[in-house]
N, C-alpha and C positions, 0 to 999 in steps of 0.2 A: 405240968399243967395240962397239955395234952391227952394224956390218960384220966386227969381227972374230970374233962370236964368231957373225955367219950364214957367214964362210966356214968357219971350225973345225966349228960344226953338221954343217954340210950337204956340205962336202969342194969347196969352192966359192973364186974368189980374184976375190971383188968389187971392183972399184980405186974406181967410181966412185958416188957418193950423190947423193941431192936429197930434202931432206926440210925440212915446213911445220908451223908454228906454227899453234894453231888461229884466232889473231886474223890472222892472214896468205893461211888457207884460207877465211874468209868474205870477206876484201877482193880475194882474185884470183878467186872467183865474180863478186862485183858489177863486175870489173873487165871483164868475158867480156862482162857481161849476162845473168846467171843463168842455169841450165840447166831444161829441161823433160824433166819423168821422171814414168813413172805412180807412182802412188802410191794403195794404199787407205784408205780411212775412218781406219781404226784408224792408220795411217802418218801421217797428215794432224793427228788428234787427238792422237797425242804429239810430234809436233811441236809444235801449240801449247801442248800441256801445258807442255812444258820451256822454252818464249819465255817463258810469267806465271810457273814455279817456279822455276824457273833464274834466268833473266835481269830476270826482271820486266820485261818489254819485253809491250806489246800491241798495238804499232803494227806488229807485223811476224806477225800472223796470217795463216794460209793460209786463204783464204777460198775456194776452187775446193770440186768436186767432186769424185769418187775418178773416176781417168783420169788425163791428159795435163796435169801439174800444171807451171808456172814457181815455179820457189824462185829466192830471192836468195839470199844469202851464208848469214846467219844459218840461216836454212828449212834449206839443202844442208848446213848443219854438223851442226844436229841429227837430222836424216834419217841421216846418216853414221855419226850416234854411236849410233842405235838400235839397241839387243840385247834390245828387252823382247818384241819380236815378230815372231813368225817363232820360228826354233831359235838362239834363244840368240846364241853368240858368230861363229857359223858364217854367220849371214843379217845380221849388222854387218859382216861383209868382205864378203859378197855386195853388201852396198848399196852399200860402199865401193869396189867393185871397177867395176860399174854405173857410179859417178859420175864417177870418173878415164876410164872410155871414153867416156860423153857428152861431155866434154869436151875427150880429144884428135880425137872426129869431129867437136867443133865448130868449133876452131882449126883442122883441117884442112878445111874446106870455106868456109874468108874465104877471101880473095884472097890472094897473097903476102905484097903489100906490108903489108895488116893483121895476117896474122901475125906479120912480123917485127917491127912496132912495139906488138902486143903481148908478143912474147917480154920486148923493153926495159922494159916497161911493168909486166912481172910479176916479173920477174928480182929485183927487190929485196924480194917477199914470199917466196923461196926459198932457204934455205940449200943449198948444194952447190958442188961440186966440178970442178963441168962443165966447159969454157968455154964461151960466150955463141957463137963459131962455131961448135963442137960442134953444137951446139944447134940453130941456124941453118942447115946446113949437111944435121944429118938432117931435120930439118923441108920445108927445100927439097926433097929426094930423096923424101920421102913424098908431096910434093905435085905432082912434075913426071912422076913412075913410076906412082902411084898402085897399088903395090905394098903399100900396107899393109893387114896382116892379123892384128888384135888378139885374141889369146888369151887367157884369163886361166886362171888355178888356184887353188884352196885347199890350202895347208896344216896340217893335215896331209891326206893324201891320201886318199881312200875305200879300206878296208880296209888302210890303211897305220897305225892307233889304236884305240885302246879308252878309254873311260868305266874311271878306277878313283876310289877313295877313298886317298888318303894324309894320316896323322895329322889325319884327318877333314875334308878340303879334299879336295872335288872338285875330281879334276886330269885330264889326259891324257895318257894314254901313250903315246908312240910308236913304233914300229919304224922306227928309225933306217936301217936296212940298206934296208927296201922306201922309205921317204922318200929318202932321198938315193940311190935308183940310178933311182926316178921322175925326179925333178928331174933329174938327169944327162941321162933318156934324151928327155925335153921339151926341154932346153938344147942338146941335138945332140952331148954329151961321147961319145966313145965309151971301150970298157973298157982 
């Protein structure tokens, strides 16, 4: 439903997905060996806030300093899920967007063969649609060309929304026309 209703959106014909559970996104961190990301004070602090309120876990505080922090599974979940600071909903895809490229520059810079037997190794915390050569096959091509050039974007897009109220829920609104001919002209669609 998902996919259908980002390509109906967006004017888009997605075929294929991969998408994680949140107890499957802290086990395919600790599976990598967690990632290292800067992080400030107040970043750091609610993460451990939400390991004793959330989880009631204590054993998995961030005990670093604000800089060049290693998170495990747990840490990188809730770093991920943070919207209390920063702008809102806007610097939680920021963070999330951050995490997913630390960690295809860190898959991509094992050696082959460690890639591939973790592609096997992860494959079962990821529902999708892929196949497992797919997968393999670009990974190989990323790592032999070293042609890869990771992008990222928010949507919606700067000067593509505005901030409204509806029946007193702050929402967003978009201009669908500039959203979707952005996206188009990112994607390389022409008119």
């Amino acid at each position: 439903l998902l996919v259908n209703t980002l390509n109906e959106n967006f004017d888009l014909d997605i075929q294929h997905y991969a998408q994680i559970k949140f107890s499957d996104f802290t086990e395919v961190i600790d599976i990598i060996g967690g990632i290292d990301i800067e992080l400030s004070k107040s970043e750091i602090d609610y993460i451990n806030m939400k390991l004793h309120t959330e989880d009631k876990d204590w054993k998995n505080d961030v005990k670093a300093s604000p800089g060049i922090v290693h998170l495990n599974g747990v840490q990188t979940l809730w770093h991920c899920r943070n919207r209390s600071i920063g702008n809102g909903d806007f610097k939680r895809t920021e963070r999330q967007r951050d995490v997913l490229e630390i960690l295809l520059n860190k898959a991509l810079s094992m050696p082959i063969t460690t890639m591939t037997h973790l592609v096997y190794e992860v494959k079962d915390h990821v529902d999708m649609n892929i196949p497992i050569t797919t997968i393999l096959s670009l990974g190989k091509d990323a790592l032999l060309t070293g042609e890869l050039e990771i992008k990222t974007y928010q949507i919606p897009f700067e000067n593509a929304f505005q901030f409204s109220t509806k029946q007193g829920q702050s929402v967003i609104e978009l201009d669908m026309d500039k959203t979707v001919n952005e996206l188009h002209s990112i994607l390389g669609f022409e008119d």
